[in-house]
KEFIKE-500102 format. One record per residue (C-alpha): y, z, x. Coordinates in steps of 0.2 Angstrom, whole numbers, padded with zeros to 4 digits, always signed. Example, Ala and Ser with C-alpha at 12.3 -4.5 7.8 and 13.67 -1.06 7.14 Angstrom:
-0022+0039+0062;-0005+0036+0068;
END
This chain:
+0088+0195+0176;+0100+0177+0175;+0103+0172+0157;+0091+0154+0157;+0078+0166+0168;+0061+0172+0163;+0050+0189+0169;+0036+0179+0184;+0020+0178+0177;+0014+0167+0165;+0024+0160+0150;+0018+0167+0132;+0017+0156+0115;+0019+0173+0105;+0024+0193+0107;+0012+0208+0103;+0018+0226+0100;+0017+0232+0120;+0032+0229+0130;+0019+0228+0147;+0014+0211+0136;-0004+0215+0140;-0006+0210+0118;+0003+0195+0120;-0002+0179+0119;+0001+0168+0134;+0005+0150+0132;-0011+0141+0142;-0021+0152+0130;-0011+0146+0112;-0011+0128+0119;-0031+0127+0124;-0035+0136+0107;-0026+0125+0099;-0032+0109+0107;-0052+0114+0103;-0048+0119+0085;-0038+0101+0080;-0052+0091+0092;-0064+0099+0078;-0054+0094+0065;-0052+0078+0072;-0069+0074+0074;-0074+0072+0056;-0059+0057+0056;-0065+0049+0072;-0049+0057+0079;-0054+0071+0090;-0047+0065+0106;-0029+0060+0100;-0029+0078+0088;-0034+0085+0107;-0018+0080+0115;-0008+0083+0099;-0015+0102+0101;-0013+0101+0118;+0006+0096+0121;+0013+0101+0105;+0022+0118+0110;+0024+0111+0130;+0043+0117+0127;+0039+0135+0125;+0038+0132+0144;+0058+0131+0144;+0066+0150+0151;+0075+0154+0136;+0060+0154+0126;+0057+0172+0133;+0073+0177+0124;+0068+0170+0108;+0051+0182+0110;+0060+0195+0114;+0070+0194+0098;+0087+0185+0103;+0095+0176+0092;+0093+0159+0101;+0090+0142+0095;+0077+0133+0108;+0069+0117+0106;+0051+0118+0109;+0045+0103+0099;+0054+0090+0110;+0047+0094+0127;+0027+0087+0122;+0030+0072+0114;+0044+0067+0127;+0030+0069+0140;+0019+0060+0128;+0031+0044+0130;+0036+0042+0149;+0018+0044+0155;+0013+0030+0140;+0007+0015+0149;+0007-0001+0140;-0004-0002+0124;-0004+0016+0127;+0013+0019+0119;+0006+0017+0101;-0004+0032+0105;+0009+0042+0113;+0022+0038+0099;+0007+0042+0085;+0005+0060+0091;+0023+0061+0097;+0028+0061+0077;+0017+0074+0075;+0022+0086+0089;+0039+0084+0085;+0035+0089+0068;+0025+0102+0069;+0038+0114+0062;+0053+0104+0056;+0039+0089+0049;+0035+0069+0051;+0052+0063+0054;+0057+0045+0053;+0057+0035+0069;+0076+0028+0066;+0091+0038+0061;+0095+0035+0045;+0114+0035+0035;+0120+0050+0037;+0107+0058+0050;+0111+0061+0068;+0097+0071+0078;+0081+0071+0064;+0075+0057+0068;+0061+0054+0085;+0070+0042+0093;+0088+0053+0093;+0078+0068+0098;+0071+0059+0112;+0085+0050+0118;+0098+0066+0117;+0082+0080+0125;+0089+0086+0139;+0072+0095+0150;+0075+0112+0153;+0057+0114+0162;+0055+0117+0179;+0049+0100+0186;+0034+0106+0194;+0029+0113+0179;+0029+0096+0172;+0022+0087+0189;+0005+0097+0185;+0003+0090+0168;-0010+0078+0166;-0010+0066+0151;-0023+0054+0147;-0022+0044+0132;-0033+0029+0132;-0047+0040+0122;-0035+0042+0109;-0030+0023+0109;-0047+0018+0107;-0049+0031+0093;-0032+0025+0086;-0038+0006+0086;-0052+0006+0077;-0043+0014+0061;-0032-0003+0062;-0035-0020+0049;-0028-0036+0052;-0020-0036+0034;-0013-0019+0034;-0014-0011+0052;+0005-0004+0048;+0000+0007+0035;-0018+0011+0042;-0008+0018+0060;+0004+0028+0046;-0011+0034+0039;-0019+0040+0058;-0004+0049+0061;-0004+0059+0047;-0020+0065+0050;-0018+0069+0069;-0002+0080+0061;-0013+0087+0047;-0026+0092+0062;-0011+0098+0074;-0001+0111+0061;-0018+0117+0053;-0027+0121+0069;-0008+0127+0076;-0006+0138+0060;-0025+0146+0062;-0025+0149+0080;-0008+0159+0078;-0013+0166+0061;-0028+0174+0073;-0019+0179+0085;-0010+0191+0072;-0025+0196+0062;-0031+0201+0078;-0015+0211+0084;-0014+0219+0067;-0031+0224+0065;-0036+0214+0048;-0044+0196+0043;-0041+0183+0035;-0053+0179+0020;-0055+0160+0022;-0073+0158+0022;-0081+0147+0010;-0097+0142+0009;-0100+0123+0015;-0105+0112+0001;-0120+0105+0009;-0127+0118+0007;-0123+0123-0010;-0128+0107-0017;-0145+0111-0022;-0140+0124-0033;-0123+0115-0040;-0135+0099-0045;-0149+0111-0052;-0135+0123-0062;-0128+0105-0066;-0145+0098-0075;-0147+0113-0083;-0129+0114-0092;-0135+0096-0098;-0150+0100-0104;-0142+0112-0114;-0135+0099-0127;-0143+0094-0142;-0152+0077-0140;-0154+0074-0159;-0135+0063-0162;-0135+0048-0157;-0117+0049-0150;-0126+0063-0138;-0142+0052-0133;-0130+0038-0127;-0121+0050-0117;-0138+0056-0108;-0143+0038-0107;-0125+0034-0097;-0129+0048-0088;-0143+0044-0080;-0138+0024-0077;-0120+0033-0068;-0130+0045-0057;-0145+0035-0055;-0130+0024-0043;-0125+0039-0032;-0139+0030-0019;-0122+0015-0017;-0114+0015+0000;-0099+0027-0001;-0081+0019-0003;-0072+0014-0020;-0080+0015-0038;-0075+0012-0055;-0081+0022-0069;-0078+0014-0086;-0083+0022-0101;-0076+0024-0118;-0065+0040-0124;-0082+0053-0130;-0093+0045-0121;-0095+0059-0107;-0087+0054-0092;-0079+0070-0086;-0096+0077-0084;-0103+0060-0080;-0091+0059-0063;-0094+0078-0058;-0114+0074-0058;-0111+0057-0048;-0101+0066-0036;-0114+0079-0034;-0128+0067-0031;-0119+0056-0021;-0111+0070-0010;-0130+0076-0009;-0136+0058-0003;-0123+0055+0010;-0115+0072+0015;-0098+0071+0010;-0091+0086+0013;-0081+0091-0005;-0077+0086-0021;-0058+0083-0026;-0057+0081-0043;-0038+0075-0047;-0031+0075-0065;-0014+0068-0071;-0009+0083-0082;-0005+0100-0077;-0008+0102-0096;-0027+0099-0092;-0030+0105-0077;-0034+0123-0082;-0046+0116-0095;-0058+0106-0082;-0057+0119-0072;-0062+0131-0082;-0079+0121-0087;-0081+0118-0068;-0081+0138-0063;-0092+0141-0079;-0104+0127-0075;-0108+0135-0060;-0104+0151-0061;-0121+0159-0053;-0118+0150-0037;-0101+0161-0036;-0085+0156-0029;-0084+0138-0026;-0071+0128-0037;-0053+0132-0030;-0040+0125-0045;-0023+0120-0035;-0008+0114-0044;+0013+0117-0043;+0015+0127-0059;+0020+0140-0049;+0024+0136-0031;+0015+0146-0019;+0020+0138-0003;+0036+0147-0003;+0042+0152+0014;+0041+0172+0016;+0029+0173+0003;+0016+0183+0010;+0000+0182-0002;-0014+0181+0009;-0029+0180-0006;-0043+0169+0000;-0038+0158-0013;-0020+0155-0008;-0026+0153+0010;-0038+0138+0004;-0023+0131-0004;-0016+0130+0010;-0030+0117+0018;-0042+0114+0001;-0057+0123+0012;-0067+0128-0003;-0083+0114-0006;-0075+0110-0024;-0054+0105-0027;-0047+0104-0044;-0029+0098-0042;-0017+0085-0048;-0013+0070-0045;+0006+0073-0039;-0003+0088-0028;-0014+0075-0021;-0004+0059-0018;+0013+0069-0013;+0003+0078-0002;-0003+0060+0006;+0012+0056+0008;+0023+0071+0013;+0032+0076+0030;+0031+0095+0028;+0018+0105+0038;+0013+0116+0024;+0008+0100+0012;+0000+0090+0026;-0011+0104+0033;-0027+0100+0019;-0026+0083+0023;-0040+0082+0035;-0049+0091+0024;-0048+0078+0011;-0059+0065+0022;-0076+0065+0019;-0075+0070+0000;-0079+0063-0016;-0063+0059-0024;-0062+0058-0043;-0047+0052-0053;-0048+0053-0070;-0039+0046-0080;-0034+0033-0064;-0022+0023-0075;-0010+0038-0077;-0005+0032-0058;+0014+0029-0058;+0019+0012-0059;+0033+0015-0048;+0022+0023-0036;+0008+0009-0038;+0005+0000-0025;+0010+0015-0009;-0004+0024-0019;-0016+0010-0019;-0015+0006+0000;-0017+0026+0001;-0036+0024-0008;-0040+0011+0002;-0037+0018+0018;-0046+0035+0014;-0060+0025+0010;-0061+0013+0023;-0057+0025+0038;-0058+0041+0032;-0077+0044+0025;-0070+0047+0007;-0079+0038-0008;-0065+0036-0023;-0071+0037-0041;-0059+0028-0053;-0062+0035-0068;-0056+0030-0087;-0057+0024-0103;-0044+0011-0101;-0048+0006-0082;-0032-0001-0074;-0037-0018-0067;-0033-0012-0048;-0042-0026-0041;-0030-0038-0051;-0024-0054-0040;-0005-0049-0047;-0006-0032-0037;-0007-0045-0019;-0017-0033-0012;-0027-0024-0023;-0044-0015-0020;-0059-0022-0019;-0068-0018-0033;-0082-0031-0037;-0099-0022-0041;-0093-0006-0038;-0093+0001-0057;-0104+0014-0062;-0106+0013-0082;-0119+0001-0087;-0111-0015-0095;-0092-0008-0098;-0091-0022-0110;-0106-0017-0123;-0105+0002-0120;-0087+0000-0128;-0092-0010-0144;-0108+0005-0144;-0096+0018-0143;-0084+0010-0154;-0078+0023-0168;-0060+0018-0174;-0049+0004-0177;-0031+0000-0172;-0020-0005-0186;-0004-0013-0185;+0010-0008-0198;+0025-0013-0191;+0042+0000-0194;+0041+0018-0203;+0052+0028-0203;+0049+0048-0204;+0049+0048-0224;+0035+0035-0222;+0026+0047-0212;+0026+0061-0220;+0022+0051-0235;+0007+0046-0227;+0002+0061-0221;+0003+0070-0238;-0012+0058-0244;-0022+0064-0226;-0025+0082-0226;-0031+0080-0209;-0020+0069-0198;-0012+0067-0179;+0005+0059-0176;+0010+0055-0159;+0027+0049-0156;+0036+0047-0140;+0048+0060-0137;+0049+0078-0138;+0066+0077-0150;+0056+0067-0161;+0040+0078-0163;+0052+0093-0169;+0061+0083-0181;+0046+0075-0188;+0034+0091-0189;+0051+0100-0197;+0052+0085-0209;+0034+0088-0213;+0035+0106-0215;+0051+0104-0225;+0040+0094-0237;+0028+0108-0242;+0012+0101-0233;+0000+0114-0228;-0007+0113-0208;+0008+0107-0200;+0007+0110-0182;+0015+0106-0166;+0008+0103-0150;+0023+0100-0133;+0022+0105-0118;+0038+0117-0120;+0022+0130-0125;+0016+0137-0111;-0003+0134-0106;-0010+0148-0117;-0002+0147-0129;-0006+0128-0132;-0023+0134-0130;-0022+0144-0143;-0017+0132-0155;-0029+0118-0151;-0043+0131-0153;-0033+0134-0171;-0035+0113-0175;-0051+0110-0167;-0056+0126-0182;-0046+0116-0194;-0054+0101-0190;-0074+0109-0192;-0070+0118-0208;-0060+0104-0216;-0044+0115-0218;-0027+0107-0219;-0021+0103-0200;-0007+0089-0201;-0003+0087-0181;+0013+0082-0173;+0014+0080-0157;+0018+0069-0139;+0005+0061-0126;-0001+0076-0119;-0016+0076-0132;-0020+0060-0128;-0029+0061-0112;-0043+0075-0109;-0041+0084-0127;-0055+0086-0135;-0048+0084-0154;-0057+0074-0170;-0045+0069-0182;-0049+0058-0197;-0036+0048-0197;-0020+0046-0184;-0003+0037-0182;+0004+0033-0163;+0020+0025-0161;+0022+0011-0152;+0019+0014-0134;+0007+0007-0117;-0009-0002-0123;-0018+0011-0112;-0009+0027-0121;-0014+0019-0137;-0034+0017-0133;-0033+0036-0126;-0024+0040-0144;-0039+0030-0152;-0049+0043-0144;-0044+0057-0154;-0048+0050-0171;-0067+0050-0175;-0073+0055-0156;-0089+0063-0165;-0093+0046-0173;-0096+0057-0188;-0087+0046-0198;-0087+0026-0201;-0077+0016-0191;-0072+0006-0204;-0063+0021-0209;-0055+0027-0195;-0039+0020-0190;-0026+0025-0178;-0010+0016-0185;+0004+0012-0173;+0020+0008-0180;+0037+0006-0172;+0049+0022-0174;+0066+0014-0180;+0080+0020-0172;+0071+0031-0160;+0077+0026-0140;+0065+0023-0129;+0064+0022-0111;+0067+0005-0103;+0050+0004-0095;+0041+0009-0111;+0051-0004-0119;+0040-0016-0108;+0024-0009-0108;+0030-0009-0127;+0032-0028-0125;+0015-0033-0117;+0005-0021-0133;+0013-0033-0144;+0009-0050-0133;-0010-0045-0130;-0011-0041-0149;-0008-0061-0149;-0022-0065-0139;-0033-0050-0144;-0039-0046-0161;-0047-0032-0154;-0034-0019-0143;-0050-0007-0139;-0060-0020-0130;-0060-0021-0110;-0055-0039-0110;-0040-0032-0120;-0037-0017-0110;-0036-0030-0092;-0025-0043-0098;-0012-0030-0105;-0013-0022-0086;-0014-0038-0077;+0002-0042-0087;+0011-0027-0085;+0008-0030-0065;+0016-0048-0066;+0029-0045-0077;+0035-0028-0062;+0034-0038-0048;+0028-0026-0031;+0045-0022-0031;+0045-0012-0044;+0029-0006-0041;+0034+0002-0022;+0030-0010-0010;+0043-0008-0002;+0036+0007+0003;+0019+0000+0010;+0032-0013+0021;+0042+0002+0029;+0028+0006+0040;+0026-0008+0052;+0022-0008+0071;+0025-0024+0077;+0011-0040+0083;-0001-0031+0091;-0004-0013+0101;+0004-0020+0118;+0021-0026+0111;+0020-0013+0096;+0034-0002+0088;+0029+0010+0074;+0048+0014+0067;+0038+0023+0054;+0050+0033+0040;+0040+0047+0036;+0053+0057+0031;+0062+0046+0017;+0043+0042+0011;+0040+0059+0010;+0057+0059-0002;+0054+0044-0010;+0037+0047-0015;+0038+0059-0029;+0031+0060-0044;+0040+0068-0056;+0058+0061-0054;+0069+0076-0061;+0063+0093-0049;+0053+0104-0063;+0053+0123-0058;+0041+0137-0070;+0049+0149-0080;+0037+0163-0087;+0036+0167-0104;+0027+0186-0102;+0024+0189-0121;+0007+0192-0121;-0002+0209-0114;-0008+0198-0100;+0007+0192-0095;+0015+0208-0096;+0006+0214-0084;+0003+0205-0071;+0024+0203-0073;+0024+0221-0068;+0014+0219-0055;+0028+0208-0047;+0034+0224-0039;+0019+0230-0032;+0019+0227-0013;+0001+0225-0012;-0004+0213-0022;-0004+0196-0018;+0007+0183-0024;-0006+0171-0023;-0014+0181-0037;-0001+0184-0047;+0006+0168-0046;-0013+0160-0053;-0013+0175-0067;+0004+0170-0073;+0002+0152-0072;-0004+0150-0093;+0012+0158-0097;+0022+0148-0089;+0032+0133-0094;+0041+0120-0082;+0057+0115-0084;+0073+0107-0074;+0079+0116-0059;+0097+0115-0067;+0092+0121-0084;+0084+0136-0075;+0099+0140-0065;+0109+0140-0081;+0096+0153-0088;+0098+0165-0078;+0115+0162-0074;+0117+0166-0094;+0106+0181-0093;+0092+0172-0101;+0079+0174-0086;+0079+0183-0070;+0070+0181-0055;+0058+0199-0055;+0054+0206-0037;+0066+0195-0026;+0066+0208-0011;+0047+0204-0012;+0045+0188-0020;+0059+0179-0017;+0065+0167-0032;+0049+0163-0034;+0045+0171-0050;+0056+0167-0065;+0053+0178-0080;+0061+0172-0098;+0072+0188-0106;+0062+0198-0117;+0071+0197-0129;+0077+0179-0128;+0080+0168-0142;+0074+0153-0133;+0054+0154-0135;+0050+0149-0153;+0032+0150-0161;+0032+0133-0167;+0042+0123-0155;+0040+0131-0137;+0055+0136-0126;+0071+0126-0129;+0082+0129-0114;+0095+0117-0120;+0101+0134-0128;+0104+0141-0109;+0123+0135-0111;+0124+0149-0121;+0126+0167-0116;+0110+0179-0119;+0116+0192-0133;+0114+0206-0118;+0126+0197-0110;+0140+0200-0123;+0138+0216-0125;+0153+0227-0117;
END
């Protein structure tokens, strides 16, 4: 056979184990299966026909000769992913071209990812437009005669997801899900085909939560008829129980949820979303939280709540990274990370919006699974600033085109409808608490006291006359030093809480103050703002350093949130650390505290809590706040003389975040730990599973700091002929980990003590 030849017969999208090919897959068969699985996926986004043709054309290269080779296992480079979307674009007539380019992205992605329309500095063939230009067809050309394209059904789908005001972004937003449809549906027809050939399934069915709901919501009353009504702190919480879920019957799209730190509004959301989901047939609940620190915490109330209606709630977060390439878990529960299939998602808010936003198929492949949900955001106001506005235009879009109804959900609720964001949501009788205004004065239970510098001495000072106190300050350096200070002082109950401890072990030591706290044993806390959002601490007294009106109302929340004591008498004192650095943007969130304290006497009140936001968005501009961003994706005047030069690529970079690249080191010195450590070089078990066991022991930090770890014999990665680098383990017998302080890698410049001996 001619090198650039193929055997007659048909051409095959993937090999079998028989070399008579009677177990292979042939191509028609790939690409048909592929069409009807993303027009399903599709069709909950009012996208089935343009998903159709995405499923349709997107491995149309595979029809090139040397494609043969690559099944028979030569090493040779073919480009499959050109060939459709090439086809796409010179049968696109007119206004059809929007359509052709929109799936084009996403055929050309489906391995490599979104790329950007233009080349960008530096790039050469990455980009559509290169790609397109440079293809050169290797397909015999009758091949490509006999195929039929019709795209108007797609344009039609396409057009309707466009607005006047923002139809640039809404398109972006199309084509991410036609991708999202195309890679998931391309990934489980071929993941079939396999299962099949090798005799096993795939565990990935979870039941619908449609039909769930009637024992979630029943399991969901009963858990709250569980809590003592006598309190008056716990008779207001039922009563804004019943006003927030008595709203569930509201239209589905965007809702704020206003209520005061203790006032119940974690539980308060998850019964709105049930009812609501119940009312109008959303099809999952996505429960985003800003902290990784938390996340394990809600989700662990979640799975208990309803734990007799079995597996339902699917916690997914990058404390360990389980979408490594040639990892090879295949638990039911990594498998629904991969596309968020289970009826109830608790994630983060960098899993959820990065994934928006991302080019790679692995991250995209839930997104069309994310229409049609109830989506709560607590704590909404923990939304980058830098990241604002990209984030914004995401929620609207999901909610005007996509079937999602977006629960914005704080104490300290972050004026997202302000004139100052241009185009903010629309908000206006959407909220859900009843009168925000008075239920904040009801559930009023601190002050905020002003006290201008103090230095550490001044601190510990004051914490020697408060047997029970918090400290927050705004750095990790300065915790140590202070709760060193205050344990060098002789004053019993010094703790420290960072987020150098690993999960469990934080755990553990909140279980230890909340003890404290009941039986009126010393606890003098030290710690950052990770207490200060989803910790459900009570402390007489508190002191918060100077930092974002918002962080200080959340700090506020931690001191009397029993309303056990009076008001009067509890006072969260923020003073400003001298010469501690700060951040520049803290410095002008620090800035507008002290301006609204000019115009508010009150900080804890709402009025107070939107004029320090609505200043914090004037004084950034939406340049700072990533507009520039929303701007990138434009298409042009209208669908006939359109262009979509959309970068999804560089967003995909852009948008991250957590700046620096945190990766997990496990600290295995606990039983559990230990074990499921072993089981690292087990075969059979699942990485997915270990990776979830592991993840409360693990702590993240710099990818560069974690390199020198294990470069210093500090950490090693346990398994890598079956796990890869994906598994970091801290030294046994490393010096880095302390009790009170958490693991300190700045000591990885160091060699390990191992690593000296001769």
């Amino acid at each position: 056979m001619r090198e650039g030849q193929r055997p007659a017969g048909p051409a095959f999208a993937h090999s079998g184990n028989l070399d008579d090919r009677s177990d292979w897959q042939t191509l028609a068969e790939h690409l048909a299966a592929t069409a009807e699985l993303a027009a399903a996926r599709g069709a909950a986004l009012g996208l089935a026909e343009a998903a159709r043709i995405a499923g349709a054309w997107h491995d149309f290269g595979k029809h090139d000769p040397a494609f043969d080779r690559v099944l028979r296992g030569e090493n040779v480079r073919v480009d499959h992913s050109t060939a459709g979307a090439k086809l796409l674009l010179d049968r696109a007539k007119g206004e059809e071209r929007i359509a052709a380019e929109l799936i084009g992205y996403g055929i050309l992605g489906h391995h490599a990812g979104l790329p950007d329309a233009e080349p960008g500095e530096g790039s050469t063939e990455g980009s559509m437009n290169r790609r397109i230009e440079m293809f050169r067809d290797p397909i015999a050309p009758a091949i490509t005669a006999g195929a039929v394209v019709e795209l108007i059904p797609a344009l039609s789908e396409i057009s309707k997801k466009l607005r006047k005001e923002s139809g640039g972004f809404d398109l972006s937003v199309a084509g991410r899900m036609i991708f999202s449809c195309l890679v998931d549906a391309d990934f489980r027809d071929t993941e079939a085909f396999y299962t099949r050939l090798e005799g096993r399934e795939a565990d990935r069915d979870w039941p619908a939560l449609r039909d769930l709901l009637p024992g979630l919501r029943a399991a969901f009353d009963a858990h709250m008829a569980g809590f003592p009504a006598k309190t008056d702190l716990n008779l207001l919480r039922a009563e804004v129980l019943q006003h927030i879920r008595a709203q569930a019957a509201l239209p589905p799209g965007l809702f704020t949820l206003t209520v005061p730190t203790g006032g119940g509004k974690t539980l308060a959301s998850l019964g709105f979303a049930l009812d609501h989901a119940a009312r109008h047939g959303h099809r999952r609940i996505i429960y985003a939280i800003p902290y990784t620190s938390i996340i394990d915490q809600t989700a662990a109330i979640f799975k208990d709540l309803f734990k007799g209606a079995g597996d339902v709630v699917l916690e997914h977060h990058s404390a360990i990274d389980t979408d490594k390439p040639g990892q090879e878990g295949r638990d039911k529960a990594r498998l629904a990370m991969e596309d968020w299939a289970a009826p109830i998602v608790v994630t983060t808010n960098v899993q959820l919006f990065e994934s928006l936003f991302a080019a790679r198929p692995s991250r995209c492949r839930k997104l069309h699974n994310i229409a049609g949900s109830v989506i709560v955001l607590d704590e909404a106001q923990c939304l980058p600033r830098p990241l604002l506005l990209p984030a914004l235009r995401m929620i609207d879009a999901l909610a005007a085109h996509y079937g999602c109804s977006i629960v914005l959900c704080t104490a300290t609720q972050p004026a997202f409808d302000s004139q100052q964001l241009e185009q903010g949501l629309a908000l206006e009788g959407r909220e859900l608490a009843p009168d925000p205004e008075a239920l904040a004065g009801r559930l009023r239970r601190a002050r905020v006291v002003p006290a201008g510098e103090m230095e550490d001495a001044a601190l510990v000072e004051a914490l020697h006359d408060a047997p029970q106190g918090m400290v927050i300050v705004n750095s990790r350096k300065h915790a140590l030093e202070l709760f060193e200070a205050v344990r060098g002082a002789g004053l019993e109950g010094a703790v420290h809480l960072t987020t150098r401890q690993y999960p469990a072990h934080r755990r553990r030591i909140i279980a230890d103050i909340r003890e404290r706290l009941k039986s009126g044993a010393p606890c003098r806390l030290i710690a950052t703002s990770l207490i200060e959002a989803g910790v459900d601490l009570d402390f007489p007294k508190g002191w918060r350093a100077e930092a974002g009106l918002d962080s200080i109302v959340q700090a506020a929340g931690r001191v009397n949130r029993e309303g056990k004591r009076p008001p009067e008498d509890s006072t969260l004192t923020v003073f400003s650390a001298p010469g501690r650095s700060v951040p520049a943007e803290m410095k002008d969130l620090i800035k507008q505290t002290r301006s609204t304290l000019t115009r508010h006497e009150d900080l804890l009140a709402p009025a107070a809590i939107r004029d320090w936001f609505e200043n914090v968005y004037w004084t950034a501009g939406p340049g700072r706040m990533g507009q520039p961003m929303v701007e990138a994706f434009v298409f042009g005047r209208n669908l006939g003389a359109g262009h979509t030069n959309f970068p999804y690529r560089t967003t995909a970079e852009e948008f991250r975040m957590i700046d620096d690249r945190m990766v997990p080191v496990i600290v295995a010195t606990e039983e559990a730990a230990r074990a499921a450590v072993k089981d690292l070089g087990v075969e059979k078990v699942p990485s997915g599973k270990l990776a979830r066991a592991l993840q409360p022991y693990t702590v993240q930090i710099p990818d560069r700091m974690r390199a020198l770890m294990v470069g210093n014999g500090h950490a090693s990665f346990h398994a890598p002929a079956l796990r890869g680098d994906q598994f970091c383990v801290l030294a046994e017998r490393s010096s880095l980990y302390r009790e009170e302080s958490g693991l300190w890698w700045e000591g990885a410049d160091y060699l390990d003590d191992n690593q000296l001996q001769i």
